[in-house]
C-alpha positions as CSV (number, residue, x, y, z in Angstrom):
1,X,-21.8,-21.8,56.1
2,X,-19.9,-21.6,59.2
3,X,-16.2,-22.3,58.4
4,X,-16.4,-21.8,54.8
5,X,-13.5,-19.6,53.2
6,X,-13.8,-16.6,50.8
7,X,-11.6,-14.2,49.5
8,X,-11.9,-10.2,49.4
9,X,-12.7,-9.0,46.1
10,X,-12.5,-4.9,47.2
11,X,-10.6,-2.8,50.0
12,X,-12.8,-2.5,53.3
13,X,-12.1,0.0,56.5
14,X,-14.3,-0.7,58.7
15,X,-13.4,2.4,60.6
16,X,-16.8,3.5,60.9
17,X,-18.4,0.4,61.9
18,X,-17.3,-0.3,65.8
19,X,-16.7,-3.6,65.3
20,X,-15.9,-3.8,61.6
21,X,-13.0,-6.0,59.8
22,X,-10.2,-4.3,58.0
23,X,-8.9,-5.9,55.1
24,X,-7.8,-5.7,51.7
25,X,-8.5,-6.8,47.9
26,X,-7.7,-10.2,47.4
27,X,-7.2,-11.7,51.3
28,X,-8.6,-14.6,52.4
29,X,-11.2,-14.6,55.6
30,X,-13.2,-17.4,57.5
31,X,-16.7,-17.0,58.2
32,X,-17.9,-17.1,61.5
33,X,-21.6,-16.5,60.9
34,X,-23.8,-14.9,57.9
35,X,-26.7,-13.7,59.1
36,X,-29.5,-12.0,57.1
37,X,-29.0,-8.4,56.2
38,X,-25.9,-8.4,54.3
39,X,-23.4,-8.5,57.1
40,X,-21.1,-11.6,57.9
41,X,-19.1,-11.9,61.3
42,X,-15.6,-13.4,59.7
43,X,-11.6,-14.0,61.1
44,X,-8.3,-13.0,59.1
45,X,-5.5,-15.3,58.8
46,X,-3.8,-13.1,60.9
47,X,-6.7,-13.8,63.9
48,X,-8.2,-10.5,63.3
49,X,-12.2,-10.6,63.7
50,X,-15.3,-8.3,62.8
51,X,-17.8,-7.8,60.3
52,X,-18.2,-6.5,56.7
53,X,-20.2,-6.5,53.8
54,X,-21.4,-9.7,52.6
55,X,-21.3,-7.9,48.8
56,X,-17.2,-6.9,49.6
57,X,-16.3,-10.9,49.5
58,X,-16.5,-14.4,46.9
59,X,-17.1,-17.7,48.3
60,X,-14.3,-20.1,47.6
61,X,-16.3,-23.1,48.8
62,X,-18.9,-24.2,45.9
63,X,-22.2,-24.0,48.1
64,X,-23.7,-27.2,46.2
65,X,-20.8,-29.1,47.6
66,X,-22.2,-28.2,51.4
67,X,-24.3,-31.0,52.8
68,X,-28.0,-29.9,52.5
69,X,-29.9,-29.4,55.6
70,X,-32.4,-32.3,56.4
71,X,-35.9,-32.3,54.5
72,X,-34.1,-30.7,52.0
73,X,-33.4,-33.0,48.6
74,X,-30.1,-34.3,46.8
75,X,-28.2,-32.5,44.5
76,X,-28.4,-35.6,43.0
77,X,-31.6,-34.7,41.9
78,X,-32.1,-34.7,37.9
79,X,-33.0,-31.9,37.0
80,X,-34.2,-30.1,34.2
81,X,-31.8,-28.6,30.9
82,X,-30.1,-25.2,32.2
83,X,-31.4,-25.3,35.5
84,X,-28.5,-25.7,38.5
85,X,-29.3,-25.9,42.3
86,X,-27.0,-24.2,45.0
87,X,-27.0,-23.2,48.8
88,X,-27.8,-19.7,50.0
89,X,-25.8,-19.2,53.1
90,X,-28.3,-19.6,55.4
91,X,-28.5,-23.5,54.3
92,X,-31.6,-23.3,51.9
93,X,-31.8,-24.5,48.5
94,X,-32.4,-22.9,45.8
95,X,-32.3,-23.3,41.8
96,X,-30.6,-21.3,38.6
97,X,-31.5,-21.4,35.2
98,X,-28.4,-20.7,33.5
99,X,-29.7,-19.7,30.3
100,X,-32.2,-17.0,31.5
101,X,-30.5,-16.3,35.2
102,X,-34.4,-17.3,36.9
103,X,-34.0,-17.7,40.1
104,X,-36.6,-19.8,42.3
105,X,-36.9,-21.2,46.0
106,X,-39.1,-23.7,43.9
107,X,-37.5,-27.2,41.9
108,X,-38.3,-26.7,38.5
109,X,-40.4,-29.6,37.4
110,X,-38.4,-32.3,35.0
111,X,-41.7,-32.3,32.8
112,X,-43.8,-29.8,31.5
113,X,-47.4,-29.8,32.7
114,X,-46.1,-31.2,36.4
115,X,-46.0,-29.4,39.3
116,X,-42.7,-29.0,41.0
117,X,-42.4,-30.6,44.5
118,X,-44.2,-28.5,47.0
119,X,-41.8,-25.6,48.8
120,X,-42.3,-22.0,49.2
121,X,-44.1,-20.0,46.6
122,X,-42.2,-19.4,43.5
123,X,-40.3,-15.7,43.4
124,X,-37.3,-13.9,42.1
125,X,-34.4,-13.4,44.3
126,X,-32.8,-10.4,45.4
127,X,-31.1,-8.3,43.4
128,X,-27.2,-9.1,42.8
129,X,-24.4,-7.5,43.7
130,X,-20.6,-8.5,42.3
131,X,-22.4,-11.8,41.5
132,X,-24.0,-12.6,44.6
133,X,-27.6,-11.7,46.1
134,X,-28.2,-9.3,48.2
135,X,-28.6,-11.4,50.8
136,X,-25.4,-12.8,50.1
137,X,-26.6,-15.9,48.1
138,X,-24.4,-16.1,45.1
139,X,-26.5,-15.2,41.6
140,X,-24.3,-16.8,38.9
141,X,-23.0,-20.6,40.0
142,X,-19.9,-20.4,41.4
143,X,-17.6,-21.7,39.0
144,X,-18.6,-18.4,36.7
145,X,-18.2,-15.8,39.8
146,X,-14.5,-17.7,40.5
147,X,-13.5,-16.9,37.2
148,X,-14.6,-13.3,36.9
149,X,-13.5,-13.0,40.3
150,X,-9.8,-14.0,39.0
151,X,-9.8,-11.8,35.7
152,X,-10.8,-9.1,38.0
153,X,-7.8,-9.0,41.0
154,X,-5.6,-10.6,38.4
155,X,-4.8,-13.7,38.2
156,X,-2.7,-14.7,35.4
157,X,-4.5,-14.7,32.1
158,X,-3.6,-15.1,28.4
159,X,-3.2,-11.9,26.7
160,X,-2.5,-13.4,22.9
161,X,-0.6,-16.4,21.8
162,X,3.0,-14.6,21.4
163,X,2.5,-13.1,24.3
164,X,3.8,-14.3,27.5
165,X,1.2,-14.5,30.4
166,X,1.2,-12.0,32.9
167,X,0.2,-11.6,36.4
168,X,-1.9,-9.1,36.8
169,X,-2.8,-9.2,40.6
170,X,-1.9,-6.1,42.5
171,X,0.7,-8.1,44.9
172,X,2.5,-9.9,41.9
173,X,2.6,-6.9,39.5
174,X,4.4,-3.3,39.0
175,X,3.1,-0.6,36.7
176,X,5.8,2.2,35.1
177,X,5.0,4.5,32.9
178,X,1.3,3.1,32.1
179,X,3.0,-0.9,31.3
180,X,2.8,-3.3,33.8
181,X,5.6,-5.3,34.7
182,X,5.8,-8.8,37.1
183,X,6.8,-7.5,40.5
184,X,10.6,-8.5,40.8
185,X,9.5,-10.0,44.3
186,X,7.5,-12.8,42.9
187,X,8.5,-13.0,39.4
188,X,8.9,-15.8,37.6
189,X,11.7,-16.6,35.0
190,X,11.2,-16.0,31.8
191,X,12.7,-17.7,29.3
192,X,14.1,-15.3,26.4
193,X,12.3,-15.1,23.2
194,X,15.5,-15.6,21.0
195,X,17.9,-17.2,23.8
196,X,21.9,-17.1,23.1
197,X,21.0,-14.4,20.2
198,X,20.8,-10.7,22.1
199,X,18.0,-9.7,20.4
200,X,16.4,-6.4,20.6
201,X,12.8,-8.5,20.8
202,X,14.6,-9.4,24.4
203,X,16.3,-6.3,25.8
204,X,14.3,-3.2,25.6
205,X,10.4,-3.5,27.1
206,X,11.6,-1.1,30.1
207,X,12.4,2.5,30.3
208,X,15.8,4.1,30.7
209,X,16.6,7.2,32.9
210,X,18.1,9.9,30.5
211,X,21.2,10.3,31.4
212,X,20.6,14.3,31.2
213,X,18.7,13.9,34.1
214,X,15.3,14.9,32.4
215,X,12.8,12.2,32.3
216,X,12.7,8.7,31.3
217,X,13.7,7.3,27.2
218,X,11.6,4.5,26.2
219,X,13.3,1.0,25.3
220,X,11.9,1.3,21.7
221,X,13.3,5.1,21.6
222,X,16.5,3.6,22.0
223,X,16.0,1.6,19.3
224,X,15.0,4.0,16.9
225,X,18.0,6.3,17.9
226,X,20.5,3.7,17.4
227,X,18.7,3.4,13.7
228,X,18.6,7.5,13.0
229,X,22.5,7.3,14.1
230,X,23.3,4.3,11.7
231,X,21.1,6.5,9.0
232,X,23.1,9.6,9.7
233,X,26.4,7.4,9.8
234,X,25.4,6.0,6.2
235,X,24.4,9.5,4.9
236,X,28.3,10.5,6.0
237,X,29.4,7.7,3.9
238,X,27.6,8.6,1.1
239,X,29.2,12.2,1.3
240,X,32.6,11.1,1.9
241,X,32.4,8.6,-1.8
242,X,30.6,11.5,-3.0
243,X,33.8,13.7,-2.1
244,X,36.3,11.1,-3.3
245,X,34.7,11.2,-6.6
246,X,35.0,14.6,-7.1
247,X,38.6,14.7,-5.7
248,X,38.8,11.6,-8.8
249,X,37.3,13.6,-11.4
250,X,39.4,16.9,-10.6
251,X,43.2,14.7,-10.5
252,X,41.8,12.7,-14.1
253,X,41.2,16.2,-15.7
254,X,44.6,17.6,-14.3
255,X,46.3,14.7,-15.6
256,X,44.8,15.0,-19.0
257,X,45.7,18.4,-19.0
258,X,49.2,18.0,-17.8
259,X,49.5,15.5,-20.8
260,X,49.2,18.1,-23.1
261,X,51.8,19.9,-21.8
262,X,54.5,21.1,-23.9
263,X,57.3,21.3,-22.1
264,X,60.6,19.2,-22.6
265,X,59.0,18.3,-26.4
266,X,61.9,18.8,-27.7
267,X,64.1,16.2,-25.8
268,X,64.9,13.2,-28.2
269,X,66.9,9.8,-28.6
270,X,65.8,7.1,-26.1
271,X,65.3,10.0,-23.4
272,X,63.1,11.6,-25.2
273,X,61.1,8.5,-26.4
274,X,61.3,7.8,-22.6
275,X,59.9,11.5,-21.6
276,X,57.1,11.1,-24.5
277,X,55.8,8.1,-23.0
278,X,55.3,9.6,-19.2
279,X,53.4,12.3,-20.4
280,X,51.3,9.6,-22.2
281,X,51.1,7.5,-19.3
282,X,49.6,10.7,-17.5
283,X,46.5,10.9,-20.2
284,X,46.2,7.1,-19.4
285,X,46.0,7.4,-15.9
286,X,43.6,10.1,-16.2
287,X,41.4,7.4,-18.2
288,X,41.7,5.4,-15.5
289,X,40.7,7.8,-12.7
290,X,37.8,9.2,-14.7
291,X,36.5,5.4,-14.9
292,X,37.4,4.5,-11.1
293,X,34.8,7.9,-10.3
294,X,32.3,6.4,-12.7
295,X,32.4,3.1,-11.1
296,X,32.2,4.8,-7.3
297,X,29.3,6.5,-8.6
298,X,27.4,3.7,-10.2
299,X,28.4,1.3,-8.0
300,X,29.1,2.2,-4.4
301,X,27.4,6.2,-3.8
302,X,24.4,5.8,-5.7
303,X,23.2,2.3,-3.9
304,X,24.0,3.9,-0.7
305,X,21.5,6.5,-1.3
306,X,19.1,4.7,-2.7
307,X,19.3,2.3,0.7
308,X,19.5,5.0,2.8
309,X,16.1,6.5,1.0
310,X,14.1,3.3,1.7
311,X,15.6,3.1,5.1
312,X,14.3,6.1,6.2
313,X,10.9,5.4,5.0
314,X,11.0,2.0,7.0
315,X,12.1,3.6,10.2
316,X,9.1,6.1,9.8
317,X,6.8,3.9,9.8
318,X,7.9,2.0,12.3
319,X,8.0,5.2,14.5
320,X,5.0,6.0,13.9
321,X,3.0,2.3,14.8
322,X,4.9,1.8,17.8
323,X,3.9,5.3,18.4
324,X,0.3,5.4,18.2
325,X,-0.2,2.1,20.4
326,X,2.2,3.8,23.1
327,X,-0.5,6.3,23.5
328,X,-3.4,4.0,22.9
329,X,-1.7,1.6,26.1
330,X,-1.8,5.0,28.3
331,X,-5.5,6.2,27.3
332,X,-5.7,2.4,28.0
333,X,-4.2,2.7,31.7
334,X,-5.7,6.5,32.6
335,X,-9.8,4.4,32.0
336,X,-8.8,1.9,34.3
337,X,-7.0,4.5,37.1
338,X,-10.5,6.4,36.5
339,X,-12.5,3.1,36.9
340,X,-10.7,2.2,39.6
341,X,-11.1,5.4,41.5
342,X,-14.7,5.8,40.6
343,X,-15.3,2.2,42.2
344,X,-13.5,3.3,45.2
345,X,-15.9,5.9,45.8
346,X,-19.1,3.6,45.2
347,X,-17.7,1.1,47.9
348,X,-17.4,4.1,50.5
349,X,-20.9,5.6,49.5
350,X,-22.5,2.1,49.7
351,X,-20.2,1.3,53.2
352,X,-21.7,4.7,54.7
353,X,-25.3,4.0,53.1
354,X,-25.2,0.5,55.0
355,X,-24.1,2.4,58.4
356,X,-26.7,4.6,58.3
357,X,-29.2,1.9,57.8
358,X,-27.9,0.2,61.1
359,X,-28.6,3.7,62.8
360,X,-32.3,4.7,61.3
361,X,-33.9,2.0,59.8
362,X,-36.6,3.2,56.8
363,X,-37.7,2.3,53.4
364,X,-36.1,4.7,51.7
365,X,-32.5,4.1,53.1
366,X,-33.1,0.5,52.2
367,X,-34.2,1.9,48.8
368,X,-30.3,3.8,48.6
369,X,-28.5,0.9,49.8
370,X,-29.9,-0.4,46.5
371,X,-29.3,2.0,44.2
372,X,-25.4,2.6,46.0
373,X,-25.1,-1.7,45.7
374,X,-25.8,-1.6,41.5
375,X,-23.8,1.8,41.0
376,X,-20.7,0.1,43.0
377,X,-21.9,-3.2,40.7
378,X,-21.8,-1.3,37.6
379,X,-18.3,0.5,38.5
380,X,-16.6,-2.6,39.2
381,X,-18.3,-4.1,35.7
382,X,-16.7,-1.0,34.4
383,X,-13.1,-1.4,36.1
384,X,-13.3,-5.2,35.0
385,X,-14.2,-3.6,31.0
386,X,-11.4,-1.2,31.1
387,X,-9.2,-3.8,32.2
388,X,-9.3,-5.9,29.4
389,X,-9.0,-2.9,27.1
390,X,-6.1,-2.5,28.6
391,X,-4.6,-6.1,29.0
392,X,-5.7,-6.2,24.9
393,X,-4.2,-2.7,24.2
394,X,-0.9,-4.2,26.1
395,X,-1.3,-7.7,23.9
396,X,-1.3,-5.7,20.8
397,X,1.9,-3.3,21.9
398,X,4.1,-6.5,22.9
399,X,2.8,-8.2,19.8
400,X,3.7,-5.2,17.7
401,X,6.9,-4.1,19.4
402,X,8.2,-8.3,19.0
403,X,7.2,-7.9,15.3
404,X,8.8,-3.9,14.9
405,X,11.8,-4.7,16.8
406,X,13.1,-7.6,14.9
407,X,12.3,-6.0,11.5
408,X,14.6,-3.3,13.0
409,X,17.2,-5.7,13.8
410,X,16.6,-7.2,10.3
411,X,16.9,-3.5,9.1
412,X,20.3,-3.0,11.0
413,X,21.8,-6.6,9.9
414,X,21.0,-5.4,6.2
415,X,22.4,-1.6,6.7
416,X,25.5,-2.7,7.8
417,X,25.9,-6.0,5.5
418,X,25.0,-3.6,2.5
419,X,27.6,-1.2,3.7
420,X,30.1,-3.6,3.7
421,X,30.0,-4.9,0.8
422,X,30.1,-1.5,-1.1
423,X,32.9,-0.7,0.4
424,X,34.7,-4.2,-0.3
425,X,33.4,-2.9,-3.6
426,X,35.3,0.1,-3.1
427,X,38.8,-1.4,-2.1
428,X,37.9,-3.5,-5.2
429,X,38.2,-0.6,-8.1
430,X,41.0,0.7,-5.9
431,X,42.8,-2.2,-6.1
432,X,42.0,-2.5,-10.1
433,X,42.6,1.5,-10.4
434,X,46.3,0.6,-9.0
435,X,46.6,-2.1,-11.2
436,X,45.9,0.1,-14.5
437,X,48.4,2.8,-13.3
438,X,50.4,0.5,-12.7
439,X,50.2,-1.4,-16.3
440,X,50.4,2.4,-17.0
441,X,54.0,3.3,-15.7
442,X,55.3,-0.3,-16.8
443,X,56.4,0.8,-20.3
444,X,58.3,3.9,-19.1
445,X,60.3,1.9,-16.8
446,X,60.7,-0.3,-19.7
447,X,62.0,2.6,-21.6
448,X,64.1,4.2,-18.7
449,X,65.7,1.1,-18.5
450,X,66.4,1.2,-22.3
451,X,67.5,4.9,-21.7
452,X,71.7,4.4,-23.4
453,X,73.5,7.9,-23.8
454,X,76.4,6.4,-25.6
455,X,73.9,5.2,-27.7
456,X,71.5,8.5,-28.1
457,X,74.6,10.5,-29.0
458,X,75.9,8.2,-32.0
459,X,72.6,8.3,-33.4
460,X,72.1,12.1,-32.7
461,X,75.7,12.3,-34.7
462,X,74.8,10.2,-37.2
463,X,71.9,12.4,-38.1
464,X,73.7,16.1,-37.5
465,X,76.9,15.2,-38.3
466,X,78.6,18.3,-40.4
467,X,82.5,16.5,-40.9
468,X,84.3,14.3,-39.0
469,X,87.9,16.0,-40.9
470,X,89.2,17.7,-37.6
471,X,91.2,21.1,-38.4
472,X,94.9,21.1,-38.8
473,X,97.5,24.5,-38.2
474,X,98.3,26.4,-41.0
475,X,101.1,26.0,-43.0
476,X,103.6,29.3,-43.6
């Protein structure tokens, strides 16, 4: 095993071992010698040498693929259904059943009822520890251990089918604000989910300072505050139809009234006829402006309420949903900071467990070394289980934030569109409201036109004449 590579799978000081190697989660080490007892002597890339934990590291090199030591058989060998033979590091073969995880110095025999070739007595292995044995031999084959090995520092992995993939190792990721981001450093480009379009799906997965100086405003906060301000903006609309309606109403029922009025009745010929049809005009305008309010009403303030109404209930739901997996995605990201530091502290009790076996050798330290090995087993099982709650509780959020941010983009396109086209709407009865006043006003001009004095006052005459004998002086 001398020369074969393997790569750290959890932080290691070595500070309290004299000559112990210092390295870090996910570096890669050569191995100089692996003894029995759980220690290998190994070298850095950097040229840094010393020893560590045999359970701190993953073989890169397949074992199987080593050349087997002689007396020892081929791995070409045929061998039983489920069963798999490997290396330990010490150069001596031994055989997994895949199905079960049996373990055996022993080959299994290809036929039942015939005794395997003759080796060492049949036994168990050690117990494992992050998938190898405590003696360092690996307990799962290799190919299995890589891959949990990868899901567990991070290697990119498939989160969902709309979701991009995401590198979740520590050196090619960033976390803010409990979502984790590839590190601008090493990131990739990504190609934009709608390219050429500005999309909100695109534009807001970040946070944004508050420009008030207090905190942080989510990208989907954003969002949602440009909707509440388009909802407001709508709802001031609404109001201002509402209050041209009303300013309608009152001018038709002063102009019906100011019909009515009396004054200059008595005003006749073609002036008068003239005069008589402007104050009838007036009640026909009035007509006209009491129908131009019905039609704003019917037509242009009532569907703008009713929008705005089923608006609102969109945009609450939508709150809400993004809402609730916000917080799920932190609960998410708090399990894994606890797993993480809970693993920490079962590698440094089973790092000072190991130390104090190399002082005072006894039974029952051997017995806590372990225990402290399947407690720092379990906590990174547990680190590796909350990651992928989290990675899934992430999948979810992008998947749901995609879907909830174009529905409010659709929701935006069809505010302003419906707008729009209520108040083309609105010009519209404006334009035919100007039109009837105008159709309106036509016949007095025709009659102002018509308007002859010469004419009024021969038919005035005609009708009041009392003698047309004019007076004479008197005779003496």
């Amino acid at each position: 095993m001398s020369g074969a590579r393997c790569r750290t799978l959890y932080p290691f000081s070595g500070e309290r071992h004299g000559q112990g190697l210092r390295f870090a989660a996910g570096e890669l080490i050569t191995l100089l010698q692996v003894p029995d007892g759980g220690w290998w002597e190994g070298e850095k890339d950097d040229g840094l040498r010393g020893w560590f934990p045999a359970s701190y590291v993953q073989l890169l090199e397949k074992p199987g693929m080593v050349p087997p030591p002689l007396g020892e058989e081929s791995q070409t060998v045929v061998l039983p259904p489920g069963w798999q033979s490997y290396l330990s590091p010490q150069g001596r073969r031994y055989y997994v059943n895949t199905a079960t995880n049996e373990t055996t110095w022993e080959r299994p025999s290809t036929s039942p009822g015939i005794p395997a070739s003759p080796g060492p007595h049949r036994s168990s292995l050690p117990p494992t520890v992050n998938g190898y044995h405590v003696a360092g031999t690996p307990a799962h084959p290799p190919e299995t251990a890589h891959m949990s090995v990868r899901k567990s520092t991070g290697d990119s992995q498939n989160l969902g089918s709309s979701s991009p993939s995401k590198k979740q190792s520590k050196e090619n990721t960033i976390t803010i604000n409990c979502v984790t981001f590839p590190h601008p450093d090493t990131m990739l480009e990504q190609q934009l989910l709608k390219p050429t379009e500005w999309s909100y799906c695109d534009y807001f997965w970040a946070d944004k300072k508050d420009p008030q100086g207090n905190g942080t405003v989510a990208g989907f906060e954003l969002l949602l505050q440009k909707q509440l301000k388009g909802k407001q903006m709508q709802k001031e609309m609404s109001e201002f139809i509402r209050e041209r309606i009303k300013i309608e109403e009152e001018y038709a029922k002063n102009l019906a009234k100011l019909s009515q009025n009396s004054l200059a009745a008595q005003e006749e010929g073609s002036l008068g006829e003239a005069w008589a049809q402007v104050k009838k005009s007036l009640a026909d305008e009035a007509e006209v402006h009491l129908k131009f309010s019905a039609k704003l009403h019917s037509e242009v303030e009532k569907p703008l309420m009713n929008f705005r109404e089923n608006f609102k209930k969109d945009m609450k739901k939508c709150d809400h949903h993004i809402a609730d997996l916000r917080k799920q995605l932190v609960s998410r990201y708090a399990a894994v900071e606890k797993a993480r530091k809970a693993l920490t502290e079962r590698q440094r009790d089973l790092e000072m467990k190991t130390q104090q076996l190399e002082i005072k050798l006894s039974n029952k330290t051997e017995e806590d070394i372990k225990k402290a090995r399947r407690k720092s087993t379990q906590a990174g099982d547990d680190l590796m289980r909350c990651v992928d709650l989290y990675n899934q509780a992430q999948s979810k959020w992008f998947e749901e934030m995609v879907t909830t941010t174009l529905e409010l983009e659709r929701l935006e396109v069809e505010r302003v569109e419906m707008i729009r086209q209520h108040l083309c709407q609105y010009t519209q009865l404006r334009h035919e409201t100007d039109m009837f006043n105008q159709s309106t006003v036509e016949p007095v001009d025709q009659l102002l036109r018509k308007v002859d004095p010469a004419k009024d006052r021969e038919l005035w005459v005609r009708e009041h004449k009392t003698g047309n004998i004019r007076p004479v002086d008197m005779e003496i």
